[in-house]
Every structure is written in C-alpha cells, then in structure tokens.
C-alpha positions in Angstrom: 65.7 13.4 219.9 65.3 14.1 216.5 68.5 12.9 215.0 70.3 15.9 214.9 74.0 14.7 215.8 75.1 19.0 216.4 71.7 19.0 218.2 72.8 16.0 220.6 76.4 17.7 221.0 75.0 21.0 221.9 72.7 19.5 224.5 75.2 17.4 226.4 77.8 20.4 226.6 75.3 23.3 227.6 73.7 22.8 230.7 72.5 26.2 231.1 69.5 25.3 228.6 69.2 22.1 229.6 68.0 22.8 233.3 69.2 26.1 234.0 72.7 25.9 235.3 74.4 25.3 238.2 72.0 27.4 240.3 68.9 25.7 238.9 70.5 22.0 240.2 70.7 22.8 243.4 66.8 23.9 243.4 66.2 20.6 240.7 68.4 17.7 241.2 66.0 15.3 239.2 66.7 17.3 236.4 70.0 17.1 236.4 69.9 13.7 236.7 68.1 13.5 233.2 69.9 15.7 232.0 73.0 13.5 232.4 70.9 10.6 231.4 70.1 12.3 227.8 73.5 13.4 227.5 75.1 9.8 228.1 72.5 8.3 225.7 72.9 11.8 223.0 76.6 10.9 222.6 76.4 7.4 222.5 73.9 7.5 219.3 76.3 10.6 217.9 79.5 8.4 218.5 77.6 5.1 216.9 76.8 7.3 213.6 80.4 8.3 213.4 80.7 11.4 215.2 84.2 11.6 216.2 83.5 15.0 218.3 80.8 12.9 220.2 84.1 10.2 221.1 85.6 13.0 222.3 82.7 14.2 223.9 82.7 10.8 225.6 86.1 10.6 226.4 86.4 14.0 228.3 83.0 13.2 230.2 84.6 10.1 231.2 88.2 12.1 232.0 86.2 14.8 233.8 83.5 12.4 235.5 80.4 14.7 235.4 78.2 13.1 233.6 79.3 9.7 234.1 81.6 8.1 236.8 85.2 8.8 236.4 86.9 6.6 234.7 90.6 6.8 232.8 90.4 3.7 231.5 87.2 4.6 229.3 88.9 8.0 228.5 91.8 7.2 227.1 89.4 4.2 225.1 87.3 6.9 223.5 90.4 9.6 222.8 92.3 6.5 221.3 88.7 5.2 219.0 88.8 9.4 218.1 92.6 9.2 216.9 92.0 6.6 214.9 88.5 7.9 213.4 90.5 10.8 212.9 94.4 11.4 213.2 94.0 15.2 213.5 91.8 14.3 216.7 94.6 13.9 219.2 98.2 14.8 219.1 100.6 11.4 220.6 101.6 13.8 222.9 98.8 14.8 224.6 97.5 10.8 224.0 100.7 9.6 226.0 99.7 12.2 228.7 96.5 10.4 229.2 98.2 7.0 228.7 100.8 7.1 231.0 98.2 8.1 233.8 97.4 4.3 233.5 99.0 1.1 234.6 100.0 -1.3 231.3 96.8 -3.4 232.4 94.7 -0.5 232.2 96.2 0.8 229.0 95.8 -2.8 227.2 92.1 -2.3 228.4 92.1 0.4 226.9 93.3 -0.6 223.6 91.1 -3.3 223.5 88.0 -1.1 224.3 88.7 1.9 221.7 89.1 -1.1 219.1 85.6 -2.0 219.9 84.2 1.3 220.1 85.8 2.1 216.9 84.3 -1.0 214.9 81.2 0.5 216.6 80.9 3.6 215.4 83.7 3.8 212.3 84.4 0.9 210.2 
C-alpha cells in the first residue's frame, strides 16, 4: 500500500501470506475475497506506473481466472500491451497461441484494448 511496485507483485502472486493458503480459504472465505480485491487493484496501480511484469501479472490472472473472471479477450489485451512495453515480454509464437484461441472479433477487441492499456501505463 505503500507504493512498492515488487511489494504489490509479491502480494498478488503469494497467497500463502496473504491469508494462509488454500487451507486457510476454506476456513476464511472473506479473506480471500480481499485478497483478490488487493490483488486486482495491486496490479492495476503496478501496470499504470509501467510495470510490464504487473501486465503480465494481469494477463495470466485474466488467462487463468482466479482472481478475476476468465476472460481471453482481456488476456491476450494485457500480453499484447506487455509485448509492446517490452518485445522480450512475449515470443509471437506463444502470442499467436493465445491469439488464435479467439474469434477475429475478439482478437480486434483485443487489439483495441492493449492499445489502450498501453497508452495507460507506457507512453
């Protein structure tokens, strides 16, 4: 909470000290709930300050759909803002993997989206 953009990584990617792990979320649910909640908000202030791990970050959460909904549309967004943040970020053929899981609506979405979250968080 204190700016730290490794601090707001770290959080969002180790639940065990966040609320205890998987056994402590059946017994807490409310904290998981935060906890995804911090996490969401954590990488979202990391991505705006140019954090391209944190578009990663936000691209597998979104890929994986634990701490948000699932959504390939927004994946593939965030891994496409991270390639172009960064080149080394993403080889084109592990970015055509993701992009061809999508319809050519979804993947114009998609392009449309990364630009913004790019100009967000990069230019």
């Amino acid at each position: 909470m204190q700016g730290s953009v490794e601090a707001m990584l770290l959080y969002a990617a180790d639940t065990e000290s966040a609320f205890g792990g998987s056994a402590s979320a059946i017994q807490n649910p409310e904290a998981v709930i935060e906890w995804k909640q911090n996490s969401v908000s954590f990488l979202n202030t990391a991505a705006s300050q140019g954090s391209v791990d944190a578009l990663v970050a936000l691209g597998r959460a979104n890929t994986n759909g634990i701490i948000v909904e699932k959504n390939p549309t927004e994946a593939y967004a965030y891994y496409l803002a991270a390639k172009k943040a960064m080149p080394s970020a993403f080889s084109d053929k592990l970015l055509g993997r993701y992009k061809n899981e999508l319809s050519p609506t979804q993947q114009q979405a998609a392009i449309s989206r990364a630009d913004a979250i790019y100009k967000g968080c990069c230019q």
